[in-house]
C-alpha atoms as a printed R data frame, in Angstrom:
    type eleno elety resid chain resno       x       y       z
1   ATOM     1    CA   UNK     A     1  -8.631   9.438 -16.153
2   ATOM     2    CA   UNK     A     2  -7.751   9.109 -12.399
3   ATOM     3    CA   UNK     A     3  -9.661  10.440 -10.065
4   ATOM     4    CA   UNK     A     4  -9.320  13.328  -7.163
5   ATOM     5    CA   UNK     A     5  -9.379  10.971  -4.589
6   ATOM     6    CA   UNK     A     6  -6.600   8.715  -5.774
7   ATOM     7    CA   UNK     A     7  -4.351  11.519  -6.922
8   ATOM     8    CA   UNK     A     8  -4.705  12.917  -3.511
9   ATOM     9    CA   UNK     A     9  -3.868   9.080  -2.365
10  ATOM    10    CA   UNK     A    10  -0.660   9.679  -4.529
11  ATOM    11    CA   UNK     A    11   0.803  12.567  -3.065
12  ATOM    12    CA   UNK     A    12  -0.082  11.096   0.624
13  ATOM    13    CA   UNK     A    13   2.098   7.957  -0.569
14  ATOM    14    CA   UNK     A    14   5.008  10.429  -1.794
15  ATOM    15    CA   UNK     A    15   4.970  12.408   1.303
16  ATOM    16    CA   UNK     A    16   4.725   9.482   3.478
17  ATOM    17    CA   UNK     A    17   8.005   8.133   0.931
18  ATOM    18    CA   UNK     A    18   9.763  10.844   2.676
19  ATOM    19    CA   UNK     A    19  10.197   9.295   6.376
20  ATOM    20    CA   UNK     A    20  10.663   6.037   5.805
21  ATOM    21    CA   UNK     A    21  13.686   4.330   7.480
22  ATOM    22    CA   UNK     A    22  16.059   2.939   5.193
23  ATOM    23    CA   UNK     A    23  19.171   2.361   5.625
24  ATOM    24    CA   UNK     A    24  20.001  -0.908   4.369
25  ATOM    25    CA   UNK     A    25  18.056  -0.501   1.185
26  ATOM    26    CA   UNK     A    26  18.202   2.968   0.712
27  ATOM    27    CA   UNK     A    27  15.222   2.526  -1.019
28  ATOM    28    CA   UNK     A    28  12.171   4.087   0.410
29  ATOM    29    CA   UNK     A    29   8.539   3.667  -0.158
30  ATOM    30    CA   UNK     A    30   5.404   5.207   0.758
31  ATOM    31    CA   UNK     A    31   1.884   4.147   0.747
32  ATOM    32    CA   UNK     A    32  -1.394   5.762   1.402
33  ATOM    33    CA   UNK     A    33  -4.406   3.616   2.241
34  ATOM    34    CA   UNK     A    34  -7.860   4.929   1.266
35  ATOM    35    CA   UNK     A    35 -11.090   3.347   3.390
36  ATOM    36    CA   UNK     A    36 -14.592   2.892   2.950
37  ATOM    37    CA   UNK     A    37 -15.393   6.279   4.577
38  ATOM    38    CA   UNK     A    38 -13.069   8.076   2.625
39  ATOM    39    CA   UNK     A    39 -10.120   8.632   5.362
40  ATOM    40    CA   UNK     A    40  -6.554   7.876   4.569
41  ATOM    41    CA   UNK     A    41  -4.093   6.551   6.481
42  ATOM    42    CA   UNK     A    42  -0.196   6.451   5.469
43  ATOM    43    CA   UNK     A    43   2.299   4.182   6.161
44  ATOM    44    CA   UNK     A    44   6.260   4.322   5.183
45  ATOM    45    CA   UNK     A    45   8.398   1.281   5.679
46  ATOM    46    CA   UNK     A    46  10.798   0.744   8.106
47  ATOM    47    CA   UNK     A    47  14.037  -1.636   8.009
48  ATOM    48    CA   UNK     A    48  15.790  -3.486  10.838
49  ATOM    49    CA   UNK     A    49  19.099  -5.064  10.504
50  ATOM    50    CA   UNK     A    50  17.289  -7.963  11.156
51  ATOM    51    CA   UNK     A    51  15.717  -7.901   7.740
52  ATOM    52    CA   UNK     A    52  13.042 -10.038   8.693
53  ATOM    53    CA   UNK     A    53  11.534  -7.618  11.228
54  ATOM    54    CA   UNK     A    54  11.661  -4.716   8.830
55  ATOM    55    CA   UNK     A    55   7.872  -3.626   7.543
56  ATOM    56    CA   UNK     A    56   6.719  -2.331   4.371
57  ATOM    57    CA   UNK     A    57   4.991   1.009   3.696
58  ATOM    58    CA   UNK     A    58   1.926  -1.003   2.808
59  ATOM    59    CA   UNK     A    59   1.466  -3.073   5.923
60  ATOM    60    CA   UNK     A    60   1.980   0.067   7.545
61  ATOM    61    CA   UNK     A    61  -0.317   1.785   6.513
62  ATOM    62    CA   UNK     A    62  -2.946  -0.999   6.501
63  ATOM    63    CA   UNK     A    63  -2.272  -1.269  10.408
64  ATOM    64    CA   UNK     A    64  -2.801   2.066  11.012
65  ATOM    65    CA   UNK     A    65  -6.102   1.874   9.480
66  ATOM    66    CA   UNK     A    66  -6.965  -1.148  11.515
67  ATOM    67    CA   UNK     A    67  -5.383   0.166  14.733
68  ATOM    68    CA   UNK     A    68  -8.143   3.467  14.372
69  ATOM    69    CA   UNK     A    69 -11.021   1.035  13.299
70  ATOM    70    CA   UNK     A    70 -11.050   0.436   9.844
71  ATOM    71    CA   UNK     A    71 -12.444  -2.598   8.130
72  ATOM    72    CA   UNK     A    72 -12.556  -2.392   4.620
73  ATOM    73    CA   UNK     A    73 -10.121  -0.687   2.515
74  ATOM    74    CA   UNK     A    74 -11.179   0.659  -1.100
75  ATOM    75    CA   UNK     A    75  -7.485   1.470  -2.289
76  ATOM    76    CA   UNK     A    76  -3.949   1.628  -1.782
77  ATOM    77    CA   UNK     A    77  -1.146   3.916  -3.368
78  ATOM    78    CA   UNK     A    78   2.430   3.115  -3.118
79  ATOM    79    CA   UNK     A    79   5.108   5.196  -4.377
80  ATOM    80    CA   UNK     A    80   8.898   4.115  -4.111
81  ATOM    81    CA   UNK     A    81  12.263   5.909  -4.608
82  ATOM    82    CA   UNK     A    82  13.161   3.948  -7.818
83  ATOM    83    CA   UNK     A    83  12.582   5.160 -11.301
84  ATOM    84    CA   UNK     A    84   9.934   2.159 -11.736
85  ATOM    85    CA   UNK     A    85   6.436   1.556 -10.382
86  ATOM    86    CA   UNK     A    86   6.518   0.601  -7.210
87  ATOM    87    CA   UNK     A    87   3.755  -2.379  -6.057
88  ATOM    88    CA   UNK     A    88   3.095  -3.999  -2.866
89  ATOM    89    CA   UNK     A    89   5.185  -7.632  -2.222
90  ATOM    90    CA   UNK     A    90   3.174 -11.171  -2.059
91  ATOM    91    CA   UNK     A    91   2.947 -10.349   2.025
92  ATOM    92    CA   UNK     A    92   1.499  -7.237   1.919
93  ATOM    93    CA   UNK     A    93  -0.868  -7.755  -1.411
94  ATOM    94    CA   UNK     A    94  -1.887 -10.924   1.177
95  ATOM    95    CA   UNK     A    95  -2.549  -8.183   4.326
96  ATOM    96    CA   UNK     A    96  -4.611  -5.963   1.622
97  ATOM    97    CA   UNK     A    97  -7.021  -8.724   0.486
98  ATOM    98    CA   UNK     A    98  -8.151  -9.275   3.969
99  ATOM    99    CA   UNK     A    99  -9.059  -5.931   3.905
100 ATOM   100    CA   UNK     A   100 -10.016  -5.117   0.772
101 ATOM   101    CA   UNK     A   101 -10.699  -8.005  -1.587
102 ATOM   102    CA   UNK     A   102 -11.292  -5.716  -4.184
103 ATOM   103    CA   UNK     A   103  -9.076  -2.831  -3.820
104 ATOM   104    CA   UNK     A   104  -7.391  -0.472  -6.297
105 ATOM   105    CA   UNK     A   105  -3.605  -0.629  -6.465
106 ATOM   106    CA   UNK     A   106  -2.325   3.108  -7.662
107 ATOM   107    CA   UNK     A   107   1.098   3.337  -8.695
108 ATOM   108    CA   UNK     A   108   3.120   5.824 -10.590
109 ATOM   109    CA   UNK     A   109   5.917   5.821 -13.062
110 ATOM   110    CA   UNK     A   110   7.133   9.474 -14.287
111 ATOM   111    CA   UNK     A   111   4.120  11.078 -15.436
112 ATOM   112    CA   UNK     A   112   1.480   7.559 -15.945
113 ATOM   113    CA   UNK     A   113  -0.192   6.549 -13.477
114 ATOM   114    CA   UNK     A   114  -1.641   2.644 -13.021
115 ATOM   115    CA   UNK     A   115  -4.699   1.607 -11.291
116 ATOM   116    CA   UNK     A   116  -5.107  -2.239 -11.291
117 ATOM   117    CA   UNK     A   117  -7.681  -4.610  -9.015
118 ATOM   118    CA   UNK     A   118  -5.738  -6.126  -6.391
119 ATOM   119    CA   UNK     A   119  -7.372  -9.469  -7.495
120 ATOM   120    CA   UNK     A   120  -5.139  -8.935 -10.701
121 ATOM   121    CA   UNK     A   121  -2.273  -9.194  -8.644
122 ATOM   122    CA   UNK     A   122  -3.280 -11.690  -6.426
123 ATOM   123    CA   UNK     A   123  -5.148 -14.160  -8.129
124 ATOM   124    CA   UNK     A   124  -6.252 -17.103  -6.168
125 ATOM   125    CA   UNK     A   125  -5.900 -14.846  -3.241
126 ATOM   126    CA   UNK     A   126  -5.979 -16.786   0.377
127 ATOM   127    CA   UNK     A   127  -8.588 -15.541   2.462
128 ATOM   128    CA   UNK     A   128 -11.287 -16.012   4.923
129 ATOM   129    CA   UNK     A   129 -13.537 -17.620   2.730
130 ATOM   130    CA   UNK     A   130 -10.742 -20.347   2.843
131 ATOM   131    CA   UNK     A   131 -11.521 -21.176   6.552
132 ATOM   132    CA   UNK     A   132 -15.077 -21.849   6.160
């Protein structure tokens, strides 16, 4: 059973789904980050026709939580327009773990919902124990 917390982590993804900027893709995605003191910070992502500038929902969301002070991150909700699960790419699973090397990944697929360790899907993650 999921929790309050990451339900409410859900809908904050969905409604943050709702502005992203997407016109290339037309696929938008929300995420809601959840941090060691319980606040959440959302994030949708936003394209550039320079693809390379555009920025996921994720990394959005992380940076906002960074930007207001945040250190460590205990999960992360995404939710896409697609009729699939939507997860965070290698970059932004990358931009989690230095965050939250141990983070919860919620997603959602019509009614299931999946919670799975960010380690899970980023095994052999790079991080700063790497640079000692």
């Amino acid at each position: 059973m999921v929790n309050k917390a990451y339900l409410k982590l859900l809908s904050g993804a969905k409604k943050a789904g709702k502005n992203a900027y997407c016109p290339y893709s037309k696929f938008s995605v929300g995420a809601a980050v959840l941090t060691e003191n319980n606040k959440i910070y959302t994030g949708a992502n936003v394209e550039n026709a320079s693809y390379g500038l555009t920025c996921c929902a994720e990394r959005a969301a992380v940076f906002s939580a960074v930007a207001d002070g945040a250190r460590k991150i205990k999960a992360v909700a995404v939710v896409g327009s697609g009729k699939k699960a939507a997860e965070p790419c290698g970059a932004c699973r990358q931009v989690i773990f230095e965050f939250g090397e141990n983070a919860d990944i919620i997603t959602s697929e019509k009614n299931k919902i999946n919670v799975i360790k960010l380690s899970k899907l980023l095994p052999a993650a790079f991080g700063k124990r790497n640079l000692k």
